[in-house]
VOPAGU-2260 file (C-alpha; in pm, 1 decimal, decimal comma):
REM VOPAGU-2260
SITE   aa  ch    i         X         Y         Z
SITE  UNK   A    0    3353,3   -2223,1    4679,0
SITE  UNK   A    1    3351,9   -1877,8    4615,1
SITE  UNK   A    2    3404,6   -1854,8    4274,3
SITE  UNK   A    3    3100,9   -2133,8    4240,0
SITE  UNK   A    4    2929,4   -1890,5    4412,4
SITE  UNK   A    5    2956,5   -1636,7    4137,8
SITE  UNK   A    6    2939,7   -1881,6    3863,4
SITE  UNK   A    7    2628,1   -1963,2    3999,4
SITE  UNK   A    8    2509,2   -1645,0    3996,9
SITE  UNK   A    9    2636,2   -1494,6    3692,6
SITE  UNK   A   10    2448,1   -1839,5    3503,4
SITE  UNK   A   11    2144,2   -1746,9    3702,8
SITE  UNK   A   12    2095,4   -1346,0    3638,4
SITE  UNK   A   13    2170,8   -1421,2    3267,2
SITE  UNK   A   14    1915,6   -1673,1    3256,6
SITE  UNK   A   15    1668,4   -1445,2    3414,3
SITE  UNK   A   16    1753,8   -1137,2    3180,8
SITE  UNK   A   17    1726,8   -1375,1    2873,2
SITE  UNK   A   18    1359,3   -1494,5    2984,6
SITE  UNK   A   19    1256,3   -1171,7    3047,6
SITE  UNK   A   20    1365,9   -1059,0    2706,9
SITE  UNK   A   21    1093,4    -983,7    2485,2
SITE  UNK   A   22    1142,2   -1090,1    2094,3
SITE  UNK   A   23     937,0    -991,0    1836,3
SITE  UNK   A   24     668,6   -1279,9    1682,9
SITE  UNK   A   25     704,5   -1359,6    1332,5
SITE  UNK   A   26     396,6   -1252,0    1189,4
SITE  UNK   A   27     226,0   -1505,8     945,3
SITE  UNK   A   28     -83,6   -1241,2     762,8
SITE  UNK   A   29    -248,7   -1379,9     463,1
SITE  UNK   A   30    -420,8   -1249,9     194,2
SITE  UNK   A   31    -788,4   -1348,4     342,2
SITE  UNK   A   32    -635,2   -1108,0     640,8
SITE  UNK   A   33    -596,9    -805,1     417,7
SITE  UNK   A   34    -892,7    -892,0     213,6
SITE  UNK   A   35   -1154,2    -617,1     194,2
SITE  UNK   A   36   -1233,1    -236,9     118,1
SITE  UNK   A   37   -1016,6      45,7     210,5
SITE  UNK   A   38   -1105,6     394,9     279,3
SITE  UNK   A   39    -821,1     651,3     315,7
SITE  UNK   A   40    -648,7     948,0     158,1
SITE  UNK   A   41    -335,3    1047,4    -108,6
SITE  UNK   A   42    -107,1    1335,2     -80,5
SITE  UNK   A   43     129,6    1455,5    -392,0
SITE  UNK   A   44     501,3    1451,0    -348,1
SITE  UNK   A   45     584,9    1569,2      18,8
SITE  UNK   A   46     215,0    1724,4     113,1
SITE  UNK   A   47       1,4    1532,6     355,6
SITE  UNK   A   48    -243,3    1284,3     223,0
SITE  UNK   A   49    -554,9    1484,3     182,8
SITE  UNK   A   50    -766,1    1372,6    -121,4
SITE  UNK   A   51   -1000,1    1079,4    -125,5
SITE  UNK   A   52    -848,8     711,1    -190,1
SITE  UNK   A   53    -998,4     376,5    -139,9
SITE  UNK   A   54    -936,3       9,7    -274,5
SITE  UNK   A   55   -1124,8    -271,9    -267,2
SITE  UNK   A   56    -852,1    -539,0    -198,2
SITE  UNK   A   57   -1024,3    -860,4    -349,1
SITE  UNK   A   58    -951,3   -1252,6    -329,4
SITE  UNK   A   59    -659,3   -1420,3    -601,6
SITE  UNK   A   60    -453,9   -1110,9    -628,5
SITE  UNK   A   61    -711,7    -847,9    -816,2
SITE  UNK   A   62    -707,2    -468,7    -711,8
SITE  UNK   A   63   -1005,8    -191,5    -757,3
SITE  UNK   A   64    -932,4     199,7    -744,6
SITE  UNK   A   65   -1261,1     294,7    -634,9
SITE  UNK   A   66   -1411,3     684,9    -669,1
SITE  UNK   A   67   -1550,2     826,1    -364,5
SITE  UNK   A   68   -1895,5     683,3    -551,7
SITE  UNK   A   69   -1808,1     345,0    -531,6
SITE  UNK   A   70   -1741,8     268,2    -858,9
SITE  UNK   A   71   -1476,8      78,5    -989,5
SITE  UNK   A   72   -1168,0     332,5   -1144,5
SITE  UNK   A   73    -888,2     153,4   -1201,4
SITE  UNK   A   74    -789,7    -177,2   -1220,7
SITE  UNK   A   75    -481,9    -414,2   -1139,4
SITE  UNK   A   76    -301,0    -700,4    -855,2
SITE  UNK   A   77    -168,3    -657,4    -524,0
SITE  UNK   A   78      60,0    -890,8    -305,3
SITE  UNK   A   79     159,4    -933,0      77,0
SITE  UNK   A   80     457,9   -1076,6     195,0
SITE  UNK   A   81     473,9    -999,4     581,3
SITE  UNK   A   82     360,2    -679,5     626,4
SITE  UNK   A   83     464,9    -545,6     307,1
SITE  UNK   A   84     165,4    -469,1      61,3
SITE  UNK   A   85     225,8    -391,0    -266,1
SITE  UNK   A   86     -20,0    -324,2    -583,9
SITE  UNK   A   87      46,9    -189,8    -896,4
SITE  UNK   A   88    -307,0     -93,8   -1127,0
SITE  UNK   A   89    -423,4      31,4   -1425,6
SITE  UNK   A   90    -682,8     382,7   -1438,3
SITE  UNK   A   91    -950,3     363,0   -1687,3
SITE  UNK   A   92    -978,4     753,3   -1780,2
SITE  UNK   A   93    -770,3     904,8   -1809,8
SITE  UNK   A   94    -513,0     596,4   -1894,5
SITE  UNK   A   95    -271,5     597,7   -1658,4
SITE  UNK   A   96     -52,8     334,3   -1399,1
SITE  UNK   A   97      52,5     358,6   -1092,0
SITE  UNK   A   98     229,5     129,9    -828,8
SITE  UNK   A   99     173,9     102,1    -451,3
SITE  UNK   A  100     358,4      29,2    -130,3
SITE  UNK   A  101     243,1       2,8     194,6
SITE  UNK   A  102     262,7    -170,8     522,8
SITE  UNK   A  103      -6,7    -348,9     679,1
SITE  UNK   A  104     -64,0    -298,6    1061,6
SITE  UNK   A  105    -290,7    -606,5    1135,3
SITE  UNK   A  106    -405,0    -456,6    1484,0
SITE  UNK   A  107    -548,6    -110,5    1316,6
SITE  UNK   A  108    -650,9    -318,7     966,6
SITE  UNK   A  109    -441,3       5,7     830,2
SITE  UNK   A  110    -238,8      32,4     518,3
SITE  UNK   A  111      54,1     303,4     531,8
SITE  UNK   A  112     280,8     393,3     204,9
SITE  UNK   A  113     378,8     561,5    -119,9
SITE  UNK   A  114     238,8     558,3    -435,5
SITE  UNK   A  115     405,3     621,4    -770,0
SITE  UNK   A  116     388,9     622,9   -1145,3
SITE  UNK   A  117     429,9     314,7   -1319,8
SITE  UNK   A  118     668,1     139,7   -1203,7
SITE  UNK   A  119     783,3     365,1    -914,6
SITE  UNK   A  120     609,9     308,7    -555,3
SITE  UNK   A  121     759,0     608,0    -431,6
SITE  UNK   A  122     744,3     909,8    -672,5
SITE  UNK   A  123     446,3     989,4    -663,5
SITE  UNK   A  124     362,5    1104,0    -236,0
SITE  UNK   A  125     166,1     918,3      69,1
SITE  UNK   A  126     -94,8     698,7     134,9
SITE  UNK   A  127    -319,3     561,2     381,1
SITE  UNK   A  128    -593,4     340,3     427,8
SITE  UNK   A  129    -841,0     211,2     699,1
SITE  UNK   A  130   -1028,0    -118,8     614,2
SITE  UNK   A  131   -1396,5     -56,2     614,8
């Protein structure tokens, strides 16, 4: 009877502990969820992000660098799988291409990475973005 006893309550206090544990939700964001224009800031290599940045992150895949004007600077694709955002685009002038890398909080709408040249997402320094 005694050893029931424990059985009893060694089943019950794991049962309890396992409820209570918390486990993190697979989260399912689309691309209509990251949709929109970005506002942020770039840093070079390991300095802070400090000059202006901002996308406009459009429908089917397509990518805008936009100047602190507004206008359209660049041009190129971006994916998300989870929270992972990546883009890679093209500048108009000077030439020039650079790849992105970021991940996507969905509570802040914030995008948080590295850029790089060409291929590279990383050689290049920092990057963040709030969605407007």
């Amino acid at each position: 009877m005694k050893h029931l006893k424990i059985l009893f309550l060694f089943v019950a206090s794991t049962a309890f502990f396992t409820s209570c544990k918390k486990e993190k939700a697979d989260i399912n964001i689309t691309p209509s969820m990251v949709q929109g224009m970005y506002e942020g800031k770039y840093g070079t290599g390991n300095n802070a992000p400090s000059s202006f940045y901002s996308f406009n992150v459009k429908e089917n895949g397509v990518l805008e660098e936009l100047n602190n004007s507004g206008m359209v600077v660049g041009t190129g694709t971006w994916t998300i799988s989870g929270e992972t955002f990546k883009g890679k685009y093209l500048t108009v002038f000077p030439t020039a291409s650079y790849s992105v890398k970021a991940t996507f909080d969905l509570t802040t709408d914030k995008l948080t990475g590295t850029w790089g040249y060409g291929d590279s997402e990383t050689d290049g320094g920092k990057w963040f973005m709030n969605k407007e």
